[in-house]
C-alpha positions in Angstrom: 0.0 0.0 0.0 2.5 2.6 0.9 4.7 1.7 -2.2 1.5 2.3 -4.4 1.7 5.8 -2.9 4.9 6.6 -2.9 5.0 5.5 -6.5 1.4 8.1 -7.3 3.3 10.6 -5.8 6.3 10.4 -7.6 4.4 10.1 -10.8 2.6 13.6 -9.9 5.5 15.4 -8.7 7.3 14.2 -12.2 4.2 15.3 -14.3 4.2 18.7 -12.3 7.7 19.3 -12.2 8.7 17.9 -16.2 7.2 20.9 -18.2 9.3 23.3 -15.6 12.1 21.7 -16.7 12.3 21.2 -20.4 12.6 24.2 -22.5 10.6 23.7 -25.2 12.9 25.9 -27.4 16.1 24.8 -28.6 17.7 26.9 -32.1 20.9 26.2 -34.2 23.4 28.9 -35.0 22.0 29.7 -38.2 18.2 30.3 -37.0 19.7 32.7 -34.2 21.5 34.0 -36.4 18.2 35.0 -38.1 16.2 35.4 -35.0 18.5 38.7 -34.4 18.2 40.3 -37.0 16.4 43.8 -36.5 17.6 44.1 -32.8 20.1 46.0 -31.7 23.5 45.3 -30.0 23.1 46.6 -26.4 25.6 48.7 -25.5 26.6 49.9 -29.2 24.9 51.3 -31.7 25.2 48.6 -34.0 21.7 46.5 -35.6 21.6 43.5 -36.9 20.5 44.0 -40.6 22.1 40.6 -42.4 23.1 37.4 -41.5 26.1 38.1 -43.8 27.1 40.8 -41.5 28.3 38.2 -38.9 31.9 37.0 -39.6 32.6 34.7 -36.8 29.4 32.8 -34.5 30.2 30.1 -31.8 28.1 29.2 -29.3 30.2 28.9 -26.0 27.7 28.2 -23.4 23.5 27.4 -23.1 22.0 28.4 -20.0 17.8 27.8 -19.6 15.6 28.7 -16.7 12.0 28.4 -16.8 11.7 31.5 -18.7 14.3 32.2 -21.0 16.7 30.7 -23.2 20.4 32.3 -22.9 23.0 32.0 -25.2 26.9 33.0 -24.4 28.4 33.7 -28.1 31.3 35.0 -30.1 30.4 36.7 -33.0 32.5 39.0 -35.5 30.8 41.5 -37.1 31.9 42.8 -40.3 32.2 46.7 -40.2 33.8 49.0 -43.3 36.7 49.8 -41.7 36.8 47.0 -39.1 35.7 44.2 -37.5 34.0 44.4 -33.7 35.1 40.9 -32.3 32.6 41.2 -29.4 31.0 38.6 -27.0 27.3 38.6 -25.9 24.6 36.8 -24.2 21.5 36.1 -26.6 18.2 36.0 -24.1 14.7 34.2 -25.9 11.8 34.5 -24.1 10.9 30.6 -24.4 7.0 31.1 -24.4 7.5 32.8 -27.5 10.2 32.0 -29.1 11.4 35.7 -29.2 14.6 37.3 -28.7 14.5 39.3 -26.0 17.8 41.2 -26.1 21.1 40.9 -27.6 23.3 42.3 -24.8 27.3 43.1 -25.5 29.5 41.7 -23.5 33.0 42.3 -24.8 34.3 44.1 -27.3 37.8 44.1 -29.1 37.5 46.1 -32.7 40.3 44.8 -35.0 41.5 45.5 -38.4 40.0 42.1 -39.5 37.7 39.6 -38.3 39.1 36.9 -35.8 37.9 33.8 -34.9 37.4 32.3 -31.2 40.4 31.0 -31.0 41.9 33.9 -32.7 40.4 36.3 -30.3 40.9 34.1 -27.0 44.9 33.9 -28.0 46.2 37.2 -29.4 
């Protein structure tokens, strides 16, 4: 009897607790890559028109909450006289599937556009 309902309890807290857990978003570089274009880099005055403006994109780390999706990138972007080698944090609003901000992180202009490993080793 008390196996039965420990096992109905465990069953309910797993049905409660499962859609908390699992995000139900999960995007590839190039659909972020789309999904930012017409917001603007926080902290810069720079918009994301193209996906041909972006040099460089890694993904380095995925964080998820209830809420929102976060994404810790490198991009280079592709400037006329330079390149801005930056690092920023992606947020999607995960109800909606949204991007809620691009923030800047870091930002190293160079005469070119680097890649990661480029830009982590000078």
């Amino acid at each position: 009897m008390f196996r039965k309902m420990l096992h109905a309890l465990i069953m309910a807290a797993v049905v409660l607790v499962s859609p908390l857990t699992f995000a139900k978003s999960d995007f590839s570089q190039a659909e972020i890559r789309t999904l930012i274009n017409g917001h603007e880099l926080s902290g810069s005055p720079w918009v994301f028109e193209e996906s041909d403006e972006i040099n460089h994109f890694k993904f380095l780390r995925e964080e998820r909450n209830q809420e929102y999706l976060e994404y810790f990138v490198y991009m280079s972007l592709r400037a006329e006289k330079a390149c801005h080698n930056v690092l920023s944090l992606i947020t999607i609003n995960m109800k909606s599937d949204e991007v809620e901000a691009v923030d800047m992180v870091h930002h190293a202009p160079a005469p070119r556009c680097l890649t990661y490993t480029e830009f982590k080793n000078p």
